[in-house]
C-alpha positions as CSV (number, residue, x, y, z in Angstrom):
1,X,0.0,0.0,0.0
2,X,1.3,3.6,-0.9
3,X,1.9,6.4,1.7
4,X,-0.8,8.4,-0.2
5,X,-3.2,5.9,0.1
6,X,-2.4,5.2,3.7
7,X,-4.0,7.6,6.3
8,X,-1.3,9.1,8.8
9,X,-3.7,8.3,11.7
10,X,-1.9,6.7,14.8
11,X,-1.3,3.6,15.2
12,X,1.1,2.7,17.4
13,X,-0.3,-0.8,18.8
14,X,-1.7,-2.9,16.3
15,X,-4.1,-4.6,18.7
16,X,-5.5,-0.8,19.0
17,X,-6.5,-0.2,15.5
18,X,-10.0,0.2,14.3
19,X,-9.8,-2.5,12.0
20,X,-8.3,-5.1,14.9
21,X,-11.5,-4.2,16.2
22,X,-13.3,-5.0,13.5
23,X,-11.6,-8.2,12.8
24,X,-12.8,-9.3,16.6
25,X,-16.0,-7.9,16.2
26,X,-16.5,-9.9,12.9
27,X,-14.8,-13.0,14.6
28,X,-17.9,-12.5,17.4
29,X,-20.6,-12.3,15.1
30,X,-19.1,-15.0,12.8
31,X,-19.5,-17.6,16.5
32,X,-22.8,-16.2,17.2
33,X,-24.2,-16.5,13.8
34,X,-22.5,-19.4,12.5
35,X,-20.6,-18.1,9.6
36,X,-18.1,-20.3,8.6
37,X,-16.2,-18.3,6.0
38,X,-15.5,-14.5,4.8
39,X,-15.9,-13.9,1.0
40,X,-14.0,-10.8,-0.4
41,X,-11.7,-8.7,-2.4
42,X,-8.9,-6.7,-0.8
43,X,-8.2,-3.2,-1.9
44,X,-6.1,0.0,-0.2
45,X,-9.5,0.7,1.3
46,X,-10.4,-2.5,3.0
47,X,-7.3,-3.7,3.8
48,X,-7.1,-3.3,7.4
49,X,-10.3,-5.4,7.8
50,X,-9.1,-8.0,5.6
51,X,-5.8,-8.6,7.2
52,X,-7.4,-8.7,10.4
53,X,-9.4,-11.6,8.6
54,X,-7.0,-13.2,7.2
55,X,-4.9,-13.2,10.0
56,X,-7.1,-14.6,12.5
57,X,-5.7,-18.3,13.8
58,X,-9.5,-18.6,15.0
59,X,-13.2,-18.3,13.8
60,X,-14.5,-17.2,10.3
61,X,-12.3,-17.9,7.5
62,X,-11.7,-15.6,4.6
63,X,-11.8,-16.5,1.0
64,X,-10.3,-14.0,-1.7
65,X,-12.6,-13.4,-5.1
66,X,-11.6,-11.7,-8.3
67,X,-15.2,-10.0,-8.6
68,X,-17.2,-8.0,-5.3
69,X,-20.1,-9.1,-6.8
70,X,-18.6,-12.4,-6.6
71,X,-18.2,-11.8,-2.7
72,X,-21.6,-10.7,-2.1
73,X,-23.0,-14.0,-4.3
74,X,-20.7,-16.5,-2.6
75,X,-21.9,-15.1,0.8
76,X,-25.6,-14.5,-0.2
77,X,-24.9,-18.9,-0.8
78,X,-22.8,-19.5,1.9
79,X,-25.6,-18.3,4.1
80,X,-28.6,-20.2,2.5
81,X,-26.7,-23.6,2.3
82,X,-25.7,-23.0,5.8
83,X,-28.8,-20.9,7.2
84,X,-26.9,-18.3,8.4
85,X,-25.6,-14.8,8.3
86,X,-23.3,-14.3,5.0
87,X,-20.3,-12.4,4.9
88,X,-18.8,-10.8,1.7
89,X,-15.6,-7.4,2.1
90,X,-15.7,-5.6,-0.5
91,X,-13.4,-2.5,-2.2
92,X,-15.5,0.8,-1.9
93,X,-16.5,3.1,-5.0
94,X,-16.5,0.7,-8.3
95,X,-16.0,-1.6,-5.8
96,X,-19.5,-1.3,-4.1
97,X,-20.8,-0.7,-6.9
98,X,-19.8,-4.2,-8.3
99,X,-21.9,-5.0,-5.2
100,X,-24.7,-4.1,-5.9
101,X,-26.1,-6.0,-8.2
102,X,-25.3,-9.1,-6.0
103,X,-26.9,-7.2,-3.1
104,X,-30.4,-7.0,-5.1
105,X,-30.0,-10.4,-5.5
106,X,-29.9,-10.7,-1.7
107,X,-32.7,-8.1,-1.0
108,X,-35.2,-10.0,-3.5
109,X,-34.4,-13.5,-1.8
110,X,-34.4,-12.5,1.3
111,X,-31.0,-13.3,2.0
112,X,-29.2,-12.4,5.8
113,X,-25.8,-10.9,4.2
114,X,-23.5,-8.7,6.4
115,X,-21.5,-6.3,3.7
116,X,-19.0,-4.9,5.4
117,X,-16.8,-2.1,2.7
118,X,-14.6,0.8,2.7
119,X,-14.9,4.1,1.9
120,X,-12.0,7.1,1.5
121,X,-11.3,9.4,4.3
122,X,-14.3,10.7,6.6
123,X,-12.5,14.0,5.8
124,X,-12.9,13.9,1.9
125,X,-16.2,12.3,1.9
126,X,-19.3,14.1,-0.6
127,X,-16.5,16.6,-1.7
128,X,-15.7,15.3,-5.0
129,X,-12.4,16.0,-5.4
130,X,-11.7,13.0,-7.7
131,X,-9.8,10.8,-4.7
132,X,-8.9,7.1,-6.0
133,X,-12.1,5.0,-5.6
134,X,-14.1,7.7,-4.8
135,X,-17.6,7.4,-5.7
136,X,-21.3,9.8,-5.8
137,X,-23.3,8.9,-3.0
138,X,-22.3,5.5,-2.2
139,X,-23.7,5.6,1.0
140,X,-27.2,6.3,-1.0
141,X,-26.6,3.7,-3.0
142,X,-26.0,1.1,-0.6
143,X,-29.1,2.1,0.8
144,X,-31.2,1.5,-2.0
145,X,-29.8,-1.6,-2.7
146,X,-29.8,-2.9,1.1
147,X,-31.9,-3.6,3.6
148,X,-30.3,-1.1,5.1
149,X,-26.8,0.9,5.0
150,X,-24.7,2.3,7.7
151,X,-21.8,4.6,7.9
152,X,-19.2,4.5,10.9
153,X,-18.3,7.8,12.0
154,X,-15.7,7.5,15.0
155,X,-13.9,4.4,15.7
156,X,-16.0,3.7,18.6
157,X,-18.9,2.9,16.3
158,X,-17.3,0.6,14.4
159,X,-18.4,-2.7,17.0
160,X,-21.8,-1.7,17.8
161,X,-22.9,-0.6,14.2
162,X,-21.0,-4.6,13.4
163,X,-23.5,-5.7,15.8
164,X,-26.3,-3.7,14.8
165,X,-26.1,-4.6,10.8
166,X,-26.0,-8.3,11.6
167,X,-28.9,-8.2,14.3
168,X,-31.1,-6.4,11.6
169,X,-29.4,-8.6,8.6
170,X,-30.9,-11.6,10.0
171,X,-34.5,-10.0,11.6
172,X,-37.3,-10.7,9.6
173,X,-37.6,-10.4,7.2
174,X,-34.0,-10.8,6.6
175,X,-31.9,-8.9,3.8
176,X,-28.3,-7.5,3.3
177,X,-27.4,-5.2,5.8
178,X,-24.0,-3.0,4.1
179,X,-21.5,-0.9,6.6
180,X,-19.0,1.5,5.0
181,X,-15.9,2.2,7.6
182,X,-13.7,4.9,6.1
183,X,-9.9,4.0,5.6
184,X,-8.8,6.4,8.0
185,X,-11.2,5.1,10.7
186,X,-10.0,1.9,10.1
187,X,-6.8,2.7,10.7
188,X,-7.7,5.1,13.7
189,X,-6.8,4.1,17.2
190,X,-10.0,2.2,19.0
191,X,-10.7,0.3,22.3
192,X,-13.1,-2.7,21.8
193,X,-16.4,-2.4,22.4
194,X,-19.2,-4.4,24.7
195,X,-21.2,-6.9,21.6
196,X,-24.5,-5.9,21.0
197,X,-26.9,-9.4,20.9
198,X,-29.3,-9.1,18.7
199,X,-33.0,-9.6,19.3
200,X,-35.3,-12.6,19.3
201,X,-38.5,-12.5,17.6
202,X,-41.2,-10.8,19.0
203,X,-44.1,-12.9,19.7
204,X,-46.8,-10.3,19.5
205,X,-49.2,-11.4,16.7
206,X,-51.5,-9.0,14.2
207,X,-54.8,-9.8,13.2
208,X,-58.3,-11.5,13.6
209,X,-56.5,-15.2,14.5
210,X,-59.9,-16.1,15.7
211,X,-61.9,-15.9,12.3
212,X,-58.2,-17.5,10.7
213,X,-59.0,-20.2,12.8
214,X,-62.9,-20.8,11.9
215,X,-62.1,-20.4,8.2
216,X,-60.0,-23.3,8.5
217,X,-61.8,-25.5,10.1
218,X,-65.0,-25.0,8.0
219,X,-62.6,-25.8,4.9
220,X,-63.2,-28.8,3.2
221,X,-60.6,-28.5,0.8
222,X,-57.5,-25.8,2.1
223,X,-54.2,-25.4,-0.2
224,X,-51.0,-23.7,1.7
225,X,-49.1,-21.7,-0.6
226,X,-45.4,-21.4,1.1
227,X,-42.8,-18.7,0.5
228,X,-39.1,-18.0,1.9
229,X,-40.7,-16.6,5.1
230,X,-42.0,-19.9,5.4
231,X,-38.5,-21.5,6.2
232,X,-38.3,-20.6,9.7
233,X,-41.5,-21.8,10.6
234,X,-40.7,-25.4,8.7
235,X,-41.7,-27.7,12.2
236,X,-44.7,-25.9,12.4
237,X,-45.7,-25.6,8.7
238,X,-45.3,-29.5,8.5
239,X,-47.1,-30.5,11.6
240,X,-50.1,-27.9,10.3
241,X,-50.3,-29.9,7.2
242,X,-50.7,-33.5,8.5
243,X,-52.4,-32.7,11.0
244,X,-55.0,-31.3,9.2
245,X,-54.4,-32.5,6.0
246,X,-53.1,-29.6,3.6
247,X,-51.5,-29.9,0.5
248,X,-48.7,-27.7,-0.7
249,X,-47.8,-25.7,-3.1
250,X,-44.5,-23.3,-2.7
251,X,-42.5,-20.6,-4.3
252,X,-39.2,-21.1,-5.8
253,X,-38.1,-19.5,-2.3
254,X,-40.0,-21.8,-0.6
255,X,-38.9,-25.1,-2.0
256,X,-38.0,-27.4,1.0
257,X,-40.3,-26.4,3.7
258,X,-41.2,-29.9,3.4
259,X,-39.1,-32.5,1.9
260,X,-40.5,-31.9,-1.8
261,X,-40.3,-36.1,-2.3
262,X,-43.8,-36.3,0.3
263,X,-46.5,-36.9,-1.5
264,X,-48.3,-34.4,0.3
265,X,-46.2,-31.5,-1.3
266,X,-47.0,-30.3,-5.4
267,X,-44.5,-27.8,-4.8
268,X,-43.4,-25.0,-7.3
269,X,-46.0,-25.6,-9.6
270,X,-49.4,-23.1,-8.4
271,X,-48.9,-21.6,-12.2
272,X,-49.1,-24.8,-14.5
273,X,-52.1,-26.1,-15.5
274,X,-52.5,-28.8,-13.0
275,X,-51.8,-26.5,-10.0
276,X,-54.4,-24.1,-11.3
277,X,-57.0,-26.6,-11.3
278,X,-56.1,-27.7,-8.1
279,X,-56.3,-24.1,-6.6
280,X,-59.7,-23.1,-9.0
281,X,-61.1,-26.6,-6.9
282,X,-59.9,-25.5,-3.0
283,X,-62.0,-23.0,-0.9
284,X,-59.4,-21.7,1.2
285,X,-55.7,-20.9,0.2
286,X,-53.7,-20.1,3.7
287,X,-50.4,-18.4,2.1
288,X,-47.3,-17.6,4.3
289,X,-44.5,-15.5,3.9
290,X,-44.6,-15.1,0.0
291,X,-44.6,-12.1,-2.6
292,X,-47.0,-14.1,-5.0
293,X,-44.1,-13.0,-7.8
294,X,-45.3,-12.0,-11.3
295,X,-43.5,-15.6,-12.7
296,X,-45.4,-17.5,-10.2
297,X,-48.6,-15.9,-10.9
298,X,-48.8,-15.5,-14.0
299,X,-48.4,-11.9,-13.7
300,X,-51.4,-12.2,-11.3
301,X,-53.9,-13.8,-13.8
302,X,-53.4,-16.9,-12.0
303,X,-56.8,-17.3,-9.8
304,X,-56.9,-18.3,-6.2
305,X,-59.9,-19.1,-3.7
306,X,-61.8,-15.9,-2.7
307,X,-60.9,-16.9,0.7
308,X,-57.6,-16.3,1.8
309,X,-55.6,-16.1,5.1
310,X,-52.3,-14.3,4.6
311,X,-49.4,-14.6,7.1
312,X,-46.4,-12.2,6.6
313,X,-44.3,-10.7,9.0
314,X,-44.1,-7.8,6.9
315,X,-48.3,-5.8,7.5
316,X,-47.1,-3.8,4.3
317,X,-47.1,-7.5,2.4
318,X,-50.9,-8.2,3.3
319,X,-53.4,-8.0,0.4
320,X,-50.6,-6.0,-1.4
321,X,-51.0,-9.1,-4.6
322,X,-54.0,-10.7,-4.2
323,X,-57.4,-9.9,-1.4
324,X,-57.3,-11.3,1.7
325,X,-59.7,-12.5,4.3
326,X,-57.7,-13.0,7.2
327,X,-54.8,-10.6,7.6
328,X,-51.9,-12.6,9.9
329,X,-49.4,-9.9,11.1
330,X,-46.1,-11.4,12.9
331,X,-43.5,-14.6,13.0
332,X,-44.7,-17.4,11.0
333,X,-43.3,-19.5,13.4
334,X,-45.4,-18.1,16.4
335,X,-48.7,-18.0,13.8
336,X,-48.8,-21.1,13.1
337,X,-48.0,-23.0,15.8
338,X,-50.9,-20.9,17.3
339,X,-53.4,-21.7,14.8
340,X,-52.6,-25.5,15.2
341,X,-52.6,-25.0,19.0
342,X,-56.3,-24.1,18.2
343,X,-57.6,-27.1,15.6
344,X,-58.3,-30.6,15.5
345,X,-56.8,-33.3,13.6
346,X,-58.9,-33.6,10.5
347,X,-59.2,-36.8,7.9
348,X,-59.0,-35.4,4.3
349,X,-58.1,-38.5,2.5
350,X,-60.3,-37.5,-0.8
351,X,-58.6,-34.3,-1.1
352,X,-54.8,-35.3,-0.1
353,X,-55.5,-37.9,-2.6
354,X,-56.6,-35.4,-5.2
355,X,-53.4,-33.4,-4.4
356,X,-51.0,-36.9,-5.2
357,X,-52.6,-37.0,-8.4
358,X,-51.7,-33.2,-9.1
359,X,-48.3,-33.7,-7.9
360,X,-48.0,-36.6,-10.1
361,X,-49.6,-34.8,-13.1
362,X,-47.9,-31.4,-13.0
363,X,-44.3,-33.7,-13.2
364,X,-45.6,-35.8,-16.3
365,X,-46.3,-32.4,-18.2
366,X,-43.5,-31.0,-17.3
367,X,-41.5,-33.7,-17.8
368,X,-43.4,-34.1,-21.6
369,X,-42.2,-30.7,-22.4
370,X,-38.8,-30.5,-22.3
371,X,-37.9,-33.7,-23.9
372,X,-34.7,-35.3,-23.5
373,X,-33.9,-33.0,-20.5
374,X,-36.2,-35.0,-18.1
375,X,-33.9,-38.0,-18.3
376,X,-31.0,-35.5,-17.4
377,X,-32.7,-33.7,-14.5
378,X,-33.7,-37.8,-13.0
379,X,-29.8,-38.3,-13.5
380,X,-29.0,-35.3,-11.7
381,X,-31.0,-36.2,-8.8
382,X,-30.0,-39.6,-8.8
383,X,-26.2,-39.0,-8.4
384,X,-26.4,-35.9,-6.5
385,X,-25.7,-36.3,-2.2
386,X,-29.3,-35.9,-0.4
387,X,-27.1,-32.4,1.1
388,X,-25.6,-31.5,-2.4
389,X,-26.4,-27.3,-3.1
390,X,-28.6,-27.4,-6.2
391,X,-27.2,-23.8,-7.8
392,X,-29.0,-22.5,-10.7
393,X,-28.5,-19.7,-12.9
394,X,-30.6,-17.6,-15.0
395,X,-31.0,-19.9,-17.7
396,X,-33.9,-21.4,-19.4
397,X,-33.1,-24.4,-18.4
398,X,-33.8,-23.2,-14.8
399,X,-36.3,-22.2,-15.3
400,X,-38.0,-24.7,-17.1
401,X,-37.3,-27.5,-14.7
402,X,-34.6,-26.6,-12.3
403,X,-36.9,-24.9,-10.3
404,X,-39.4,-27.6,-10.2
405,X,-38.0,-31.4,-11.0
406,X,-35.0,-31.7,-8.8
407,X,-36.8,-32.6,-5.8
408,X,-35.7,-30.0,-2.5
409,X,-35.6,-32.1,0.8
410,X,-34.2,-29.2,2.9
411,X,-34.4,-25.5,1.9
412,X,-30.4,-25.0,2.5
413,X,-29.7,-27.1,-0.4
414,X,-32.4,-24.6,-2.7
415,X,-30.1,-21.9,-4.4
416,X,-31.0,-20.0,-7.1
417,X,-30.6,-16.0,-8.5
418,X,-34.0,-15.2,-7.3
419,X,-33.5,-11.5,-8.0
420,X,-33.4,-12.1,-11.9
421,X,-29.5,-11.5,-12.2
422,X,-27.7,-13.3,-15.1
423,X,-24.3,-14.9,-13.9
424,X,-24.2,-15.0,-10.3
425,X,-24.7,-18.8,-10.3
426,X,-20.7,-19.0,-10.5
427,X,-20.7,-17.3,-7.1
428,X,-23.2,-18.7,-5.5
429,X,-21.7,-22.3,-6.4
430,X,-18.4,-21.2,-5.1
């Protein structure tokens, strides 16, 4: 690293610096969150975090990428697979920006990714002199592509506003949480600071559950529709279905809740023809934690029972895509397991067996459309560890039946570029 690119701030014990600080700090979270490696790219702005990374005998690893978006897309995966917090370092200015695509990718699936970058001096910052990596805005930026963005502003900040972003990376609903540290506060002199645990859910629930709980047990023929806010709640959304005798459909995000071989799941298939019969035939749809996306809707044409009960933790998300009956406001883990509390075990042979035969339908067509690939996708399956990632790209064959034929038993293994970004499937495999 140059002299000019190195701040002159004191330094004169290395186990005082900022960045040590941060190394610590991201050691700490790492433990508590269960992040088992780093991803990220070093540059004369983030090289003080990195070392202390690197360095560490202990804890997180770090992995060097050519690419930030890279970082951000092997983290985003890292996470999933691992159903953790993700960890990506990246350069600032074209460096973040790099970033950023990756970090939509993240926002759109729901993805808990700590991005921890650089930025020039604090000194220099939204005066455009032209500095090396300098960039317009970046905090704004970062914003708009992050669940949130935060900028440190004295070297005391730096292990609290760690804490912070990772707390609020992993909250639902979860997202990339980005924090820019300034090179010269990363070089600055600090004294640790006390961690900062993050929250537990909150078990406070919105909504009518009373009249949730009557609409499902006058239906004769319910459907659950589950989305990624569904994988927390997995115990709970499995025992509500055999107990009471729901079939399921999912998302793409929600692929896994339960093992997709049970006959009791259709799985990603609400918009083909045999999962619209299936939904144009049930009186009740109870949907939880999913966006109803234009792809999976059929950019909303796709009809679903007039009565619907709609659990999100997110009261913005209620009736936004479709009417609802029954607005659910709160954990989905909490929800459910109260609305089960609640009901009685109910036979529903007729319809469960009405939902094998859609399950078994929607793969034949599926399978009849895209030819010789059906024998490859079987193959895949066959070979492929129980635990083996599936990773798909934006591709048509995706698409077509990666998102549907390789059968999910566990949503860590379900990883995909849900945010529509072509090329981060390199990444996310890595």
């Amino acid at each position: 690293m140059s002299e000019r690119a190195r701040p002159q701030a004191g330094s004169d014990a290395a186990e005082r610096v900022a960045a040590a600080a941060a190394g610590r700090t991201l050691r700490a979270i790492a433990a508590a969150y269960g992040i088992g490696d780093a991803f990220g790219v070093v540059s004369i702005h983030n090289q003080p975090i990195v070392d202390a990374l690197a360095e560490a005998t202990s804890g997180v690893g770090y992995v060097p990428v050519r690419h930030e978006a890279t970082a951000v897309s092997a983290a985003d995966a890292h996470g999933r697979v691992n159903q953790s917090l993700g960890l990506a370092v990246t350069s600032t200015g074209t460096g973040a920006g790099n970033a950023a695509g990756a970090l939509v990718e993240a926002l759109t699936a729901g993805s808990a990714v700590l991005h921890v970058t650089g930025n020039i001096e604090s000194t220099f910052l939204g005066q455009g002199r032209g500095v090396i990596h300098e960039t317009k805005a970046q905090h704004q930026m970062l914003d708009a592509v992050s669940k949130a963005a935060y900028t440190v502003t004295a070297p005391s900040e730096v292990a609290p506003t760690l804490w912070r972003a990772a707390a609020e990376a992993v909250a639902t609903p979860a997202g990339p949480v980005s924090v820019e540290i300034p090179i010269d506060l990363q070089y600055a002199s600090s004294t640790d600071e006390i961690p900062i645990q993050p929250p537990g859910p909150s078990p406070e629930i919105g909504g009518d559950l009373e009249l949730a709980v009557e609409l499902l047990v006058d239906a004769e023929r319910p459907v659950l529709w589950a989305g990624g806010g569904a994988i927390g709640a997995r115990t709970e959304v499995e025992a509500l279905c055999r107990r009471l005798g729901i079939p399921l459909l999912t998302s793409n995000a929600g692929r896994g809740v339960i093992d997709e071989r049970d006959p009791l799941v259709i799985g990603n298939f609400a918009a083909r023809p045999g999962g619209q019969r299936l939904l144009e035939q049930a009186d009740l749809l109870l949907s939880i934690g999913t966006h109803f996306r234009s792809n999976e809707t059929r950019h909303y044409r796709l009809a679903l029972p007039e009565r619907h009960i709609q659990i999100d933790v997110d009261r913005s998300a209620i009736g936004r895509a479709y009417p609802v009956t029954v607005g659910l406001v709160g954990d989905a883990g909490v929800i459910v397991a109260a609305l089960d509390n609640q009901l009685v075990e109910v036979e529903r042979q007729s319809w469960c067996a009405a939902a094998a035969e859609t399950r078994a339908e929607v793969r034949r067509s599926l399978e009849a459309d895209i030819g010789p690939y059906a024998q490859l996708c079987r193959s895949l399956r066959s070979v492929l560890p129980e635990q083996s990632p599936l990773v798909r790209d934006v591709t048509i064959p995706a698409s077509a039946w990666g998102n549907r034929l390789l059968d999910v038993p566990h949503p860590s293994v379900n990883v995909n570029a849900r945010g529509g970004g072509i090329g981060q499937g390199l990444g996310m495999g890595i």
